[in-house]
C-alpha positions as CSV (number, residue, x, y, z in Angstrom):
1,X,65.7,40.0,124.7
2,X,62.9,40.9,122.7
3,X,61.7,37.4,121.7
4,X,61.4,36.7,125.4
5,X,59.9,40.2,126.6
6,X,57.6,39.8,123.4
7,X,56.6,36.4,125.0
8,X,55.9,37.8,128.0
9,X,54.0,39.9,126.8
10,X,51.7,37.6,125.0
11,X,51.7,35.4,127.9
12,X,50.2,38.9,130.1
13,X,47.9,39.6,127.0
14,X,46.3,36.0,127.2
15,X,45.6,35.5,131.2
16,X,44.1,39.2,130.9
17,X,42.0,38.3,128.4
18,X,40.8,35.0,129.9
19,X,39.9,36.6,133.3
20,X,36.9,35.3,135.1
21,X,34.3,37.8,134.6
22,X,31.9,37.3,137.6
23,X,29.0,38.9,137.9
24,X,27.0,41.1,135.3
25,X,28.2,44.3,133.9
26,X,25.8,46.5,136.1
27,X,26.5,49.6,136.7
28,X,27.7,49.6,140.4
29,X,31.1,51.0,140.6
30,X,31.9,53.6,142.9
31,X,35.1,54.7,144.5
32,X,36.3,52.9,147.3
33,X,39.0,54.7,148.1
34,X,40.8,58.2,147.7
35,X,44.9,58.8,147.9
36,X,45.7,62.3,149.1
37,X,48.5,63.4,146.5
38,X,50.5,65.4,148.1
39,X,52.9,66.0,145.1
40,X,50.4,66.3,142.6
41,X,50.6,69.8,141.9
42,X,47.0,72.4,140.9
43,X,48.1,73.2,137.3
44,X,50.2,69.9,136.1
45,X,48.3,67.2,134.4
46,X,49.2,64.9,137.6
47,X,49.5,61.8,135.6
48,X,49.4,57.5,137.1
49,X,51.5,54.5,136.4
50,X,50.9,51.3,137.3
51,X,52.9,48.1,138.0
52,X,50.2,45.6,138.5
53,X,52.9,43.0,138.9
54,X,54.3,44.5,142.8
55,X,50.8,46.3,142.9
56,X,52.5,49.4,143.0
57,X,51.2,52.6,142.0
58,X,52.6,55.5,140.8
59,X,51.8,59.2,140.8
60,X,53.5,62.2,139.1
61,X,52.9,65.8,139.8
62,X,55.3,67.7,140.9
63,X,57.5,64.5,142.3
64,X,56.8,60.8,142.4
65,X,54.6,59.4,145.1
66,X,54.9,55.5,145.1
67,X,51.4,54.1,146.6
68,X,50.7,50.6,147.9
69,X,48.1,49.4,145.5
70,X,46.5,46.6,148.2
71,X,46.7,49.7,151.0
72,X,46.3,52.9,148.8
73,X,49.0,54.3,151.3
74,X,51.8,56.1,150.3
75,X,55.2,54.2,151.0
76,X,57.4,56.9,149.3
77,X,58.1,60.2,147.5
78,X,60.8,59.9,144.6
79,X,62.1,63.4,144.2
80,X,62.6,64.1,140.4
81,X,63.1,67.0,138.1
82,X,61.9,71.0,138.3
83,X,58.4,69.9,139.6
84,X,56.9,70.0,136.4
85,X,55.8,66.9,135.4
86,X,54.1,66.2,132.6
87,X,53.5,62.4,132.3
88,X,55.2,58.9,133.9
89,X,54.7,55.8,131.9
90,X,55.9,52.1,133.5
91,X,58.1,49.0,132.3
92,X,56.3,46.0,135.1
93,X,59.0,43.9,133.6
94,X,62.4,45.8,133.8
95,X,60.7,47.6,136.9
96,X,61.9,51.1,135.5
97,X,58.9,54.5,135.1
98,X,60.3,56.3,132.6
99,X,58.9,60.5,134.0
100,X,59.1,63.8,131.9
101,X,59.5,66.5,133.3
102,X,58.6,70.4,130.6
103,X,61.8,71.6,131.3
104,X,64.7,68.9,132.6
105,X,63.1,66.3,130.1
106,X,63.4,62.5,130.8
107,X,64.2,60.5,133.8
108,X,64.6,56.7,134.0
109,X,63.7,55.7,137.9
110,X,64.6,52.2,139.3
111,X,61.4,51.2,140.8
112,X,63.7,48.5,142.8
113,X,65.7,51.4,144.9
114,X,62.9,54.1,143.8
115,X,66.3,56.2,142.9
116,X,67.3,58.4,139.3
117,X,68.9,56.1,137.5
118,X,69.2,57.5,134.1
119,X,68.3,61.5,132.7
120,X,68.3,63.1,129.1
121,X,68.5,66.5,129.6
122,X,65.8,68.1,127.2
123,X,63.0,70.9,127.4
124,X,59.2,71.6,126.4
125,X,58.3,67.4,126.7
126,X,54.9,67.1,126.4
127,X,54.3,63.0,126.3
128,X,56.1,59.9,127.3
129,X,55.2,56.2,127.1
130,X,56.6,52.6,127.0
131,X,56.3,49.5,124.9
132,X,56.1,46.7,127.2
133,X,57.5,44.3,124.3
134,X,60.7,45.8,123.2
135,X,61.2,48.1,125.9
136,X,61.7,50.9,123.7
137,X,61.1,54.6,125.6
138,X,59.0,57.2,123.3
139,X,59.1,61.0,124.3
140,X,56.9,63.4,122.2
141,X,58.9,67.5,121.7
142,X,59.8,69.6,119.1
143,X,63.1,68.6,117.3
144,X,66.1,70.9,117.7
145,X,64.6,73.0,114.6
146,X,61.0,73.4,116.6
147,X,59.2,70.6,114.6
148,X,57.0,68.4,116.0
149,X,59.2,65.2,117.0
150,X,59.2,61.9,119.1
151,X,62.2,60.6,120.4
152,X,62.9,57.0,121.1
153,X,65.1,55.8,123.8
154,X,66.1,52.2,124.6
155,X,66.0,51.5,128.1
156,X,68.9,53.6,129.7
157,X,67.6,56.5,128.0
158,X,70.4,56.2,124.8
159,X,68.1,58.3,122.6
160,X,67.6,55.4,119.0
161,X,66.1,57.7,116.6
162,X,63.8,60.9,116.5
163,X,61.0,61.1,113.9
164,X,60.0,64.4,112.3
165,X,56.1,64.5,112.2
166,X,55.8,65.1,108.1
167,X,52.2,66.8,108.8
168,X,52.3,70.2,108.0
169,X,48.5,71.2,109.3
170,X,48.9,68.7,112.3
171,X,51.9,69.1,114.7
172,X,51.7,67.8,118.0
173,X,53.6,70.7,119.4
174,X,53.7,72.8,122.1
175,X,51.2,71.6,123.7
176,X,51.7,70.1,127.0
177,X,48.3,68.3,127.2
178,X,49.7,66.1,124.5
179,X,49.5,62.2,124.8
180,X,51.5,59.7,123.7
181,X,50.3,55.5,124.0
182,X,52.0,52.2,122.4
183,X,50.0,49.2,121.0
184,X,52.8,46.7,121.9
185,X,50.8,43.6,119.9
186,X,51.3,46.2,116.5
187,X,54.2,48.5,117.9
188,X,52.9,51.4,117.2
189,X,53.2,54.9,119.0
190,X,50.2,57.7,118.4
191,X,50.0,61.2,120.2
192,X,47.1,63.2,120.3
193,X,46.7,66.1,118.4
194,X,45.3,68.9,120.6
195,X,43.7,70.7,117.9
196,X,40.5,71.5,116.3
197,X,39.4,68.9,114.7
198,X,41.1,66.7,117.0
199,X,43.8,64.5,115.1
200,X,46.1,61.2,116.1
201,X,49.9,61.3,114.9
202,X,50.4,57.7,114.4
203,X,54.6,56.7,114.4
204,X,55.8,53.0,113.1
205,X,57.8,51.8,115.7
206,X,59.3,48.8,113.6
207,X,60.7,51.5,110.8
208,X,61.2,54.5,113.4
209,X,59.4,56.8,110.5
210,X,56.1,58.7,111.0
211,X,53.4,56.4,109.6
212,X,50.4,58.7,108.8
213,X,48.4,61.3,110.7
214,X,44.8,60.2,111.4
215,X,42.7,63.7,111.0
216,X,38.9,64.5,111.5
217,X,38.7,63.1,114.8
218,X,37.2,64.8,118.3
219,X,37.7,68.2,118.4
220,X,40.5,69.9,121.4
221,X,41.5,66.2,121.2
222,X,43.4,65.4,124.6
223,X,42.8,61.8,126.3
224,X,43.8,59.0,124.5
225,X,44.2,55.1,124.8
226,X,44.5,52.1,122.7
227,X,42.4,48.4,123.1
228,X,45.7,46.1,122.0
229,X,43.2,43.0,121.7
230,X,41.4,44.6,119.0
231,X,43.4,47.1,117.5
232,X,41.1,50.2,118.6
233,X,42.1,53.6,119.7
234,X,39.8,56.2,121.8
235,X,40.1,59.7,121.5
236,X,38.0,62.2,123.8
237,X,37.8,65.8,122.5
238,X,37.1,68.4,124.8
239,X,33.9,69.8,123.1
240,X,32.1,66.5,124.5
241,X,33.3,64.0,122.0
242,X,35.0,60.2,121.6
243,X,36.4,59.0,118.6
244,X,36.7,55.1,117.6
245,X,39.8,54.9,115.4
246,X,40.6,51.4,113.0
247,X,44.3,51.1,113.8
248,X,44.7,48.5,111.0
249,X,43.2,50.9,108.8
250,X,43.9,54.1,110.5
251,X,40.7,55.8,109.8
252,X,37.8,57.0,111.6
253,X,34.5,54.3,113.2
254,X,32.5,56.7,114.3
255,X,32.4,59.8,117.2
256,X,30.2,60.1,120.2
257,X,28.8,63.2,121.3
258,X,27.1,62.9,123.6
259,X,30.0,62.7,126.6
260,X,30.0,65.0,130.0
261,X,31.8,68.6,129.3
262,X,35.1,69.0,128.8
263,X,35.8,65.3,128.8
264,X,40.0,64.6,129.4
265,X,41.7,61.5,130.3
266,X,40.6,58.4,128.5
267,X,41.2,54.5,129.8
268,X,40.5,51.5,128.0
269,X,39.0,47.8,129.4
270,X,40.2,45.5,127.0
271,X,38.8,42.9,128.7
272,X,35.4,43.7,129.6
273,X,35.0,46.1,126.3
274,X,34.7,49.2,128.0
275,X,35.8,52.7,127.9
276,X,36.2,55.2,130.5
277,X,36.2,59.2,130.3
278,X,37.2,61.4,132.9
279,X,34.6,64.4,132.6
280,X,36.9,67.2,133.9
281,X,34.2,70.0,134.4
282,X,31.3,67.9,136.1
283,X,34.0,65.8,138.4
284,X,33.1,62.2,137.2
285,X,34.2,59.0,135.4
286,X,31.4,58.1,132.1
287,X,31.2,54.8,131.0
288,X,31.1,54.2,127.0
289,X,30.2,50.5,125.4
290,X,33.4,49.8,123.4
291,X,31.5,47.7,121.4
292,X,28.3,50.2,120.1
293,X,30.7,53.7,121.2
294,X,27.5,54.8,123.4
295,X,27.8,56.6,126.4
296,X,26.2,54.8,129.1
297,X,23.7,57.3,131.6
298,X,24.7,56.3,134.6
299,X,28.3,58.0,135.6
300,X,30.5,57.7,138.9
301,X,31.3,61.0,141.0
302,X,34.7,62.0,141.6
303,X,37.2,64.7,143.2
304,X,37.4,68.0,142.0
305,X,38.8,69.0,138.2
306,X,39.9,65.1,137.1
307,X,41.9,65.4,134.2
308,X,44.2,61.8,133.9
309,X,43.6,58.2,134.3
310,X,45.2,55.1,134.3
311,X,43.7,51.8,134.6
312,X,44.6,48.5,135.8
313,X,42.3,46.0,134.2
314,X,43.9,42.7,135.7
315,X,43.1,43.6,138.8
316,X,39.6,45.3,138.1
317,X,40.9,49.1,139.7
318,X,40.4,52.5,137.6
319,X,42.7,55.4,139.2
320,X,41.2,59.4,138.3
321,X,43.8,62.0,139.2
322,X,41.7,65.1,140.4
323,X,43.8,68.1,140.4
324,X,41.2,70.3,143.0
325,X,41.3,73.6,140.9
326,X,37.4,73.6,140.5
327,X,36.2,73.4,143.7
328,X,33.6,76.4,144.0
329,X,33.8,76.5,147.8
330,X,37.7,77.2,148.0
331,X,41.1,75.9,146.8
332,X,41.0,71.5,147.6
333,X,44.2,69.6,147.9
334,X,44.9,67.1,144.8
335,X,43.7,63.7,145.2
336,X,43.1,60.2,143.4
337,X,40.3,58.7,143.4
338,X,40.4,54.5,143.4
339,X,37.6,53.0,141.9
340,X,36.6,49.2,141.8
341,X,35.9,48.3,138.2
342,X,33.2,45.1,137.9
């Protein structure tokens, strides 16, 4: 099984990376279309999945609304958990989303039937994400003794292993803002460290031991995603910052400052070498060069208080979850903003 969804893998990896780029990279993009989230609730980080291969999307706040990616209309609501969801992460291949929610823990959904098809009853989960090669499950909460942990689940949610985090100045704990992403060509899991300065927890997912923690990084670290092609991770700090991290080496390229304020949810282009930051106080997307880790001046507008992202590169379409607490003439329903990448 994991020869063949490694395969796959690499076979998705290559056609991504061979994409026709037409057209310059000017700075055009706008949003084309916005998908009233219902479910997305003010107050939860309302975080997106995508399956790009049924063009399905997938948005988590305080259920699961399943949106027609070709449409942007909403087909379904899966009802899961307390309705406090913290993050959703997809498996195209098995067709599973994998959904924590901070106090009933971790639900497995069949994306075929849109039902419950697994749950591992835990509390205070803060992250959640999937490698797309070995369909391992990764949930970042404190251990049973309150120190900083992340669990790893195979694909009906039988729970592998959990790794202690052997930092003792950086815990990714207790903090539900905390991320968790996989680079499936090196199978490695990092979290984001929500403190000041910023840090990345970085977990071997080969070994099932805590590799390293990368410190020095943005400061209030939140938003975090990985380039697989090139073995780069971005971290945006919320005091106006984005880290370049080596994952080969594990150490710091260099930090931006010069980002929007309070910048959250980060989502990486692979393909086209470019970063985007969801600037949660000023209610826009900023682009960064992935290549030079400069902010470009230009930025895209947005709904009110973005905080996540997620990004489907194949198909050119970056998603901005805007949960509508900042809107200075009166409370605004949550939305998603759909914006055409070039």
């Amino acid at each position: 099984m994991f020869l063949r969804s490694a395969a796959r893998f690499s076979f998705v990896l290559k056609v991504a990376s061979t994409l026709t780029l037409s057209g310059s990279f000017l700075w055009a993009q706008s949003v084309i279309a916005t998908i009233p989230a219902s479910n997305g609730t003010e107050g939860n980080p309302m975080t997106i999945a995508i399956n790009p291969l049924t063009a399905r999307v997938y948005i988590a706040g305080s259920n699961v609304e399943v949106v027609d990616q070709k449409t942007n209309q909403i087909l379904d609501t899966i009802d899961v958990g307390s309705g406090q969801l913290q993050g959703i992460a997809v498996d195209p291949v098995l067709r599973r989303a994998y959904v924590i929610d901070n106090s009933q823990g971790l639900f497995s959904i069949d994306l075929n039937t849109n039902t419950i098809a697994a749950h591992y009853q835990y509390a205070n989960t803060n992250g959640v994400a999937v490698n797309l090669a070995t369909h391992r499950v990764y949930m970042q909460a404190p251990d049973s003794n309150g120190t900083a942990a992340m669990f790893v689940f195979d694909q009906n949610l039988n729970l592998i292993a959990t790794i202690d985090d052997t930092s003792p100045n950086y815990q990714p704990f207790g903090d539900p803002q905390d991320q968790v992403v996989v680079n499936p060509a090196t199978n490695r899991i990092y979290t984001s460290v929500n403190l000041f300065p910023g840090a990345i927890w970085v977990v071997d997912g080969k070994t099932n031991t805590s590799e390293t923690t990368i410190t020095g990084l943005a400061d209030i670290a939140y938003g975090l995603d990985v380039d697989p092609f090139r073995n780069l991770l971005w971290l945006g700090g919320q005091f106006n910052q984005i880290s370049e991290v080596n994952g080969a080496t594990n150490t710091l390229i260099s930090t931006n400052s010069n980002t929007g304020t309070q910048p959250d949810g980060v989502c990486v282009d692979p393909v086209r070498q470019q970063v985007y930051v969801v600037i949660q106080q000023q209610n826009l997307v900023q682009r960064v060069d992935e290549k030079t880790n400069t902010t470009e001046a230009a930025s895209i507008p947005v709904g009110n208080t973005p905080v996540n992202c997620a990004i489907d590169y194949a198909h050119r379409l970056l998603y901005v979850g805007n949960t509508g607490e900042n809107n200075v003439s009166g409370s605004s329903s949550p939305t998603v903003s759909v914006i055409q990448l070039q």
